[in-house]
Structure formats: structure tokens, C-alpha cells
C-alpha positions, -999 to +999 in steps of 0.1 A: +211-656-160+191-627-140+179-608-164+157-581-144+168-545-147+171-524-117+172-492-130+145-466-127+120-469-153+098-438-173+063-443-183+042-419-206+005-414-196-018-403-221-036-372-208-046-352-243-078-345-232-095-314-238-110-305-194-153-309-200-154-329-229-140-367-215-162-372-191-149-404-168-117-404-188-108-367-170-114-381-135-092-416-144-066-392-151-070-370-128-071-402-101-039-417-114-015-386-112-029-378-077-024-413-066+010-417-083+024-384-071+021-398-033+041-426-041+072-418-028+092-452-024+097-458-060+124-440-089+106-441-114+093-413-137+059-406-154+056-384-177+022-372-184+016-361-222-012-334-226-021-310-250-007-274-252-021-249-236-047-277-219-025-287-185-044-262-163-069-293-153-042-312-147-016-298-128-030-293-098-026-334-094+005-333-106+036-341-083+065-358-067+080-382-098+050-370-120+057-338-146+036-331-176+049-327-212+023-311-233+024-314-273+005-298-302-028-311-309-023-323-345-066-334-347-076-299-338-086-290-374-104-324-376-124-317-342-133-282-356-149-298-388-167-323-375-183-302-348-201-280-371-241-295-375-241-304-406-213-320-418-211-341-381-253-353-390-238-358-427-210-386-412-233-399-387-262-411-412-236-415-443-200-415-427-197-454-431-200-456-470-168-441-470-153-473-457-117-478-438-107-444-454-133-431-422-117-454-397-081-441-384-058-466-367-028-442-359+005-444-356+031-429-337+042-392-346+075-404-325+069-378-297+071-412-271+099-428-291+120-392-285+107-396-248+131-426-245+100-442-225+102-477-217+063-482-213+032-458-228-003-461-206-032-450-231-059-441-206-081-430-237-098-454-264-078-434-290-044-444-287-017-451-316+003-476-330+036-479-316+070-506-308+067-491-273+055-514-252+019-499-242-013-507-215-043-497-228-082-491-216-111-499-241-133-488-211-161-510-222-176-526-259-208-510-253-212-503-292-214-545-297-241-542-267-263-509-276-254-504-314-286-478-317-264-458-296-245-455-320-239-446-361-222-477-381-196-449-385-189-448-352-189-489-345-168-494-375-142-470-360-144-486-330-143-519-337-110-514-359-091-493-331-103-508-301-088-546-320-059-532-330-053-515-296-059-542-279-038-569-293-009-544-295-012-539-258+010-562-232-016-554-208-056-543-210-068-527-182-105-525-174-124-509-141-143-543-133-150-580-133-179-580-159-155-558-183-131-580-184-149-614-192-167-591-220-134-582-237-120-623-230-153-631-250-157-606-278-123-597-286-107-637-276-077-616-257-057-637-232-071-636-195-038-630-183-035-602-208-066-589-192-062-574-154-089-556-135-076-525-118-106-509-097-108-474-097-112-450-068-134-420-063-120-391-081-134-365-056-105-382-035-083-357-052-102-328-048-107-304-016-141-308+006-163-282-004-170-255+024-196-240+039-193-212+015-192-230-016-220-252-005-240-221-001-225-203-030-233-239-051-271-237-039-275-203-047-256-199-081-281-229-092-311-217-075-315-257-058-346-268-040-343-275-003-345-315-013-337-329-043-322-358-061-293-356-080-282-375-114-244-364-130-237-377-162-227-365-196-261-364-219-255-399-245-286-419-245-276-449-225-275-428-193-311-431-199-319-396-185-357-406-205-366-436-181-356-413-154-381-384-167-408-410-169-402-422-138-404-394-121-433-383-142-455-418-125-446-408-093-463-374-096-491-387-117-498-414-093-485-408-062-487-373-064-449-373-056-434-344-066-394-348-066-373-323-083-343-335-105-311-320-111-287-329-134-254-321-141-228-329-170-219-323-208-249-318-231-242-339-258-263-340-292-290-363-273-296-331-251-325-318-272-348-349-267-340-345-229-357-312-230-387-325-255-394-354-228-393-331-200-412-304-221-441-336-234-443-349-197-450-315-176-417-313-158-400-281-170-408-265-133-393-298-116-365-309-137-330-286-136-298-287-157-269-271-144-243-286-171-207-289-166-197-280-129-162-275-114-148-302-090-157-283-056-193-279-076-196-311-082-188-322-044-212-295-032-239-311-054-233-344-036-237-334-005-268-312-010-288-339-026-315-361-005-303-387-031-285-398-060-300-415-088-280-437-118-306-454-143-279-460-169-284-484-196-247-496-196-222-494-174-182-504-168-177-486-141-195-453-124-174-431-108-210-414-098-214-446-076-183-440-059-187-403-057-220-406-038-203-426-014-175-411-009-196-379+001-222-402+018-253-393-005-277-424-008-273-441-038-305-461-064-289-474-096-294-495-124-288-535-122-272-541-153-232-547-163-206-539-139-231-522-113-242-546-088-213-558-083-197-521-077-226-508-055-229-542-033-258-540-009-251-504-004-274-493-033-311-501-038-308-516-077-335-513-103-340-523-139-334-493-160-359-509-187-389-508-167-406-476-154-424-489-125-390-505-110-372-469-119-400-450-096-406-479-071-369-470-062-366-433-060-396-432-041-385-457-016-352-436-010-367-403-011-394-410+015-372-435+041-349-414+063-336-446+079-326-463+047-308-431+033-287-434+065-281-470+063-272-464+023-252-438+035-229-456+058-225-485+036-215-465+009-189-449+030-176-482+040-176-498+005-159-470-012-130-468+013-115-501+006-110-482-030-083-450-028-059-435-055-032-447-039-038-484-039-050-477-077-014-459-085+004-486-065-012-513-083-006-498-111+033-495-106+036-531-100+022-537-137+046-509-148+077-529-131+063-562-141+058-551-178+096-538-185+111-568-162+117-544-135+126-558-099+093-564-081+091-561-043+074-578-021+046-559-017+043-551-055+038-593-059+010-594-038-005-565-051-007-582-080-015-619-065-042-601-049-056-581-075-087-568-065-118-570-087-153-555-091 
């Protein structure tokens, strides 16, 4: 008996994010309802759940057989709380001798249930227990790698929602190759549970800046004629301290004097930034413009001589892809997921050592001829990677998941699945 239903499906995607504050999370989002809302040969329905009064950041993206249902945001008291100094050092040094009553493995409010979805897509590490059948994205298990990143607070929460996520889910989704054989190895999940879905470059989804912004972007920041460029939220790993040093050798004994920008969420971390710029002499060379728009961000791309990644850990960098897409140059880190993301259209270093840090900015910043060859093969990497063929792969999962008719193309979508 053929048991495969052929009616249209719905699917809830988590989107309760707060615009600024997730980081890659935003852009994955922000990705997935752009490339979804192209897709016009399917019936099905995806409802994207967001947080009231917080759809401005999405909507823009939204379209076709996308809508957004936003609902209350019942941790707002607990965010408020925990973001004032002292009680968030208080639970970072002492949070974890309060034991599992710390560590919150939700459960469904029933807002999903009401939904009458037939599959929920948690595209955050916080999800919730629930019969619904559900995909969800750990991202990566960077606390098991770099655990002084973190408070035992923190990696006992983790550990205990990204588990019980996990072997809940019907399906875990993860940006690359390396992610996945972490998560077969530390969590012992199924390798056909497991399924890499690369990501695209979320400045895909968002207008080309114009002439005008790019001006307007060099004079709202005050930006050097040349300089090199490094987005990223402030947590440790981005190792934003290996980059001051670097650049710090390269003045010191080359007498190479490259100015930094940055750009992202400061984070608690922020204040050693500044003390290691401050202790090395590079307040009048280093620049932090913090959170930028889309458009901003774009302009920045394009404006830079180079873009430079010395992260500790990696999944997946959507900065990689973003420097390609807008054909910046691109030296990053060789650890985790990112060789294998930036190909030979990168020059790599080891984040760890200094000397290999400022060996490769200074190689970029003073060959024009291997920018433009960076450039072109970043372009050309990053466009077999688009929205589109993220959403559509995605679909085929949704179908497969409820026992929905697959087509053709949906099976070798997924015979083909592409990995990083």
C-alpha cells in the first residue's frame, strides 16, 4: 500500500530572534525565507514564527508561500535579568552550582501544536521539546572544543539542550562536512540523521550598495583610503587578539602600518579588545564601527583592500562567503570547517601562531595580483552556493521528512547533497 501523502504540507521556522544580537543565526534566517519565497513550484506553506513587535528584520525576505506569525516573548523578563553586570558575572563564575535547576530543556507552550504544522525547523540552538516532528541546527560543539570560552554554566546548558535536541530531531542539519563528523563522533547520532546543507551568502538577499551609500558608509565611519576589514561579533574565539598582535609585528618589524576595521556586536570580551589595542599602540590604526545595517555591511566589503578571518573555531563563515560574493580578497584561519569552505581561493594561516597571522596579511595587502586572483576565485567558489539551491534542498528534506511525494529533482537533490 502507497502510503505517501500528496497534500500540501506546512512547516514552522523558528525565527525568534531579537535583529543584532544572533549574529550568523539572523543571516541563516534571513537566507532561508529569501530563498524559500522564490520557490514557486511547490504548495506548501511556511510559517515563520518570530517575536512580537521583532518582524521588521524579517519581512523584507518574506514572500510568496512564506508569512510570519509572531508570538509573545515569554524569556523577555529572564534576558532583562541576566543582562544586568552583576548578577550575569554572578552565574558565569557560580551559575553551575546550582545544578539542572540552571539548565532549561523546554517544552512546547503548544503555539506549533495550534499551528496544525506537520514539521518545526529550529534554526536556533534553543529549541523546545515537542511530538512535532522537528530539524534542528546545533551549529557547531565548539564548548567540547574551547571550554575556556566558556563558563561550566554555559557548557552544562549546552550539553543538556543540544543532546536532547538532537536525538529528538528526525533530521540535524549542519553548514559543513567537518560539522557533521563532529556531531557523528561526540553526540554518536546516526550519519543518516545527519545531512550537510551548505549555506549561501546572505548578502544574496540584500540590495548592492550604491554609489551613495558607499560614500555615505566611508564617510559616516571616517574609513582610511585602504584598509582591511574583519566582521564578527566580539566572543573570544574570533580571536580579534592574535589579529592585534599581528598587526602590531608587522608595524614593529616591517614597519607595515595597516589599519583595521571591525565591525559586529560587542560582546563582554569587548573590553580586553580595547586593552590589547590600547597595551600594543594601535588606538590610531585599529577602528570599531559595531553593528552595521545590511547595505553597510556590503559597502564595507567592497571598500576594504582585504578581509581578514583569524577565528579560533569555525562551522561555517558566512564572512568567507560574503567576501566573495562582493569579490574582496579573503586570508583566514586553517582550522575546522574553513579550508575546506575557502578552497584555494583564500590564503590560510594558523590562528595560533603570530608570525603565520602577519606573514598572511602582509602578503595580501602588498600583492595586487594575488588580491585579483583571490578575488576571482572567490567569486567563482561562492556562486556554486545561492539561497535558492539552499531553500530547495531544504524542501526536499521537508517532503521527505512527512512522507510527502518527492519529485524528481527533489531525489537528486538529495542523492547529491552537496558538502563543505
Amino acid at each position: 500500500m502507497n502510503t505517501t501523502r500528496r497534500e500540501p504540507i506546512r512547516v514552522c521556522i523558528d525565527a525568534r530572534l531579537r535583529s543584532g544580537e544572533a549574529g550568523g543565526i539572523e543571516q541563516v534566517v534571513v537566507g532561508l525565507a529569501h530563498g524559500l519565497s522564490k520557490l514557486t513550484d511547490g504548495n506548501e506553506e511556511y510559517i515563520f514564527l518570530t517575536y512580537q513587535e521583532e518582524t521588521a528584520w524579517l519581512e523584507p525576505y518574506v514572500g510568496g508561500s512564506c508569512r510570519i506569525v509572531p508570538v509573545a516573548d515569554t524569556d523577555g523578563w529572564t534576558r532583562k535579568v541576566t543582562s544586568i553586570k552583576p548578577i550575569r558575572k554572578a552565574l558565569y563564575r557560580y551559575g553551575h552550582l546550582l545544578g539542572s535547576r540552571m539548565v532549561e530543556v523546554a517544552v512546547s507552550d503548544g503555539t506549533v501544536e495550534r499551528l496544525g504544522v506537520d514539521l518545526m525547523h529550529f534554526t536556533r540552538q534553543k529549541a523546545f521539546r515537542t511530538k512535532v516532528p522537528s530539524i534542528y541546527h546545533p551549529h557547531d560543539l565548539q564548548h567540547l572544543h574551547l571550554p575556556g570560552c566558556f563558563s561550566k554554566l554555559e557548557i552544562m546548558s549546552r550539553e543538556a539542550r543540544y543532546r536532547a535536541y538532537c536525538h529528538q530531531a528526525v533530521m540535524v542539519a549542519v553548514a559543513s562536512s567537518w560539522t557533521r563528523a563532529d556531531l557523528i563522533e561526540q553526540y554518536g547520532l546516526s550519519q543518516e540523521k545527519v545531512r550537510v546543507i551548505p549555506l549561501a551568502a546572505p548578502v544574496e538577499a540584500y540590495p548592492v550598495p550604491s554609489n551613495e551609500v558607499m560614500q555615505d558608509v566611508r564617510t559616516r565611519f571616517r574609513l582610511p583610503d585602504d584598509f582591511i576589514f574583519y566582521p564578527a561579533q566580539t566572543w573570544e574565539h574570533k580571536n580579534h587578539l592574535g589579529l592585534l598582535t599581528a598587526l602590531s609585528v608587522l608595524r614593529r618589524q616591517e614597519s607595515l602600518r595597516i589599519p583595521l576595521v571591525c565591525s559586529g556586536k560587542c560582546t563582554d570580551f569587548f573590553p580586553w579588545i580595547m586593552k590589547k589595542t590600547h597595551e600594543l599602540g594601535l588606538d590610531d590604526q585599529v577602528q570599531h564601527v559595531g553593528f552595521v545595517s545590511p547595505v553597510q555591511l556590503q559597502a564595507l566589503y567592497r571598500l576594504c583592500r582585504a578581509v581578514v578571518i583569524p577565528s579560533c573555531f569555525e562551522a561555517g563563515s558566512f564572512p568567507v562567503w560574503e567576501a566573495f560574493h562582493a569579490g574582496a580578497p579573503v586570508a583566514c584561519s586553517n582550522v575546522t570547517s574553513l579550508p575546506d569552505q575557502a578552497g584555494d581561493a583564500a590564503v590560510l594561516f594558523d590562528p595560533g601562531r603570530t608570525s603565520d597571522i602577519a606573514r598572511a596579511i602582509g602578503k595580501v595587502w602588498n600583492d595586487e595580483k594575488l588580491r585579483q586572483v583571490l578575488a576571482e576565485k572567490g567569486r567563482r567558489r561562492v556562486a556554486q552556493f545561492t539561497w535558492v539551491r539552499t531553500a530547495s534542498l531544504f524542501r526536499a528534506h521537508y517532503r521527505r521528512l512527512v512522507n510527502s511525494l518527492l519529485t524528481e529533482a527533489d531525489k537528486a537533490l538529495i542523492a547529491l547533497e552537496p558538502g563543505l
